[in-house]
N, C-alpha and C positions, 0 to 999 in steps of 0.2 A: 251334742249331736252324735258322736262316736258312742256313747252308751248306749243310745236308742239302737245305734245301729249294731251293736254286739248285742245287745238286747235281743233282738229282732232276728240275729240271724241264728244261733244258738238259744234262745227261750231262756225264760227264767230256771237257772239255776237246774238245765235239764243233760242228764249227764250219764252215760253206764256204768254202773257200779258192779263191783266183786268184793266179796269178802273172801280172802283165801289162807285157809287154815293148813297147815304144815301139818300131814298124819300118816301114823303107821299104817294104818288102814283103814279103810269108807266103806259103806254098801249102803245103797236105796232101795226100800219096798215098797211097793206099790200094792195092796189090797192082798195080802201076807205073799208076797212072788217079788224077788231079787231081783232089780230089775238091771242093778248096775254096782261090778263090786273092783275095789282097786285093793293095790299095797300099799306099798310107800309111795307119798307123792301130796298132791294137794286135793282139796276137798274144797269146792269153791261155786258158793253163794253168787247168783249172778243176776241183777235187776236193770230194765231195759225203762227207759224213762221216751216220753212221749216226742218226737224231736231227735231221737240216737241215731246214727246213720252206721251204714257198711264200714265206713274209715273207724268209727267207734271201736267198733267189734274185733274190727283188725286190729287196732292198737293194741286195744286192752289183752288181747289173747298174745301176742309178742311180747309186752310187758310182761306178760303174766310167765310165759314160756320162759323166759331170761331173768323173772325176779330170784335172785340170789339170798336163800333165805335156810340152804342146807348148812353144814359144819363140816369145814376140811380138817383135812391132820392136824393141824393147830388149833382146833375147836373154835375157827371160824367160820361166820356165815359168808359164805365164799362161793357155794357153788348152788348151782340151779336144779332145775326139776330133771330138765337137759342132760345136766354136769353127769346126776346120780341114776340117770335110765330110769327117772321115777315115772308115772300114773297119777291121771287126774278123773277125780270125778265131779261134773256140772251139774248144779242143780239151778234150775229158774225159780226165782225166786222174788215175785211180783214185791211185796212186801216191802224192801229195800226202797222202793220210792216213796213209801209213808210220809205224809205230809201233817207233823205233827205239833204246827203251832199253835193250833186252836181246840180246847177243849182236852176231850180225855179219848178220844174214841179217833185214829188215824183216818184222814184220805188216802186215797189211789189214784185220784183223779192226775195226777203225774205219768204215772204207768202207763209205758204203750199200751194200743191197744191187743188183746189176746195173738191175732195173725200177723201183725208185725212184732211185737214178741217174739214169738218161737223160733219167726226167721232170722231173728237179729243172733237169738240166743245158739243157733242151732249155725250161723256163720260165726259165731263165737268157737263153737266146738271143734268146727273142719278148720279153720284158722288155727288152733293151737295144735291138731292136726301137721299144717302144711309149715309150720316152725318148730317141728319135730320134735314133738313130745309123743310118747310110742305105743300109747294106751288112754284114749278120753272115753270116758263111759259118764251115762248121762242117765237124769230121772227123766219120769214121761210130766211133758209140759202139761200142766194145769190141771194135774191129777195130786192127789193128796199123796203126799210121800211119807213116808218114816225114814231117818236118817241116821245110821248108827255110823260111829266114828272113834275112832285112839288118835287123839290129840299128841304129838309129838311138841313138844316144850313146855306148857301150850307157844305156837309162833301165829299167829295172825296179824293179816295184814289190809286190810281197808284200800283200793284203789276205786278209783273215780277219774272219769278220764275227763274233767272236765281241768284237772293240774297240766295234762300234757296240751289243752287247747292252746294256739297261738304259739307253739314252739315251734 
């Protein structure tokens, strides 16, 4: 009975996700025009799943603002995007809820849909925003992007906020 009902209130396996790359520097093109360029800071993959709510968004962008994944004086990863005055750039990135256990060819049928997207993704943005991170720059939602990037380690790091559910 508790399964159905964690089942049911949270959906199968539906969850927001970020991939978030540690780099020197980002920039996104849109139709050859810059549409969004950083420094140092994080470069970050963001997939919004059918079922993700405001609290999602928020999480994930506090996590993400506080993930400590920079190197202090002791060439520890110690300090955050925060710690270093670093820049983030967002890209949406539908893809990420690929549902790919049948066959060879991925679903999306997970995937918000496009208008709840953008807004999830786009309270994603002003949320790492309003936990002071000093610089979010973003691609344009559901436009085909080019992504040029310098990988700093490489560090990547895979969130899904469906680990912090129930905490």
């Amino acid at each position: 009975m508790r399964k159905t009902f964690v089942f049911a209130m949270f959906g199968a396996n539906r969850n927001m996700k970020a991939v978030i790359q540690r780099v020197k520097h980002a920039a996104v093109t849109v139709d050859g025009v810059c549409v969004g360029k950083i420094g140092e800071g994080y470069m970050i993959l963001v997939g919004v799943q059918d079922g993700d709510t405001d609290a999602d968004a928020e999480l994930l962008a506090r996590k993400t603002a506080n993930l400590r994944v920079f190197t202090d004086e002791n060439d520890k990863m110690n300090r955050s995007v925060l710690n270093i005055g670093g820049e983030v750039l967002a890209i949406s990135q539908f893809t990420l809820c690929a549902d790919v256990k049948k066959g060879n060819r991925p679903s999306f049928t997970d995937a918000a849909a496009p208008t709840e997207a953008q807004r999830l993704y786009e309270l994603f943005c002003s949320a790492l925003l309003k936990n002071g991170v000093k610089k979010v720059e973003q691609g344009v939602f559901g436009a085909h992007m080019e992504v040029d990037l310098l990988n700093n380690g490489p560090v990547t790091i895979l969130y899904d906020t469906e680990i912090w559910r129930g905490k």
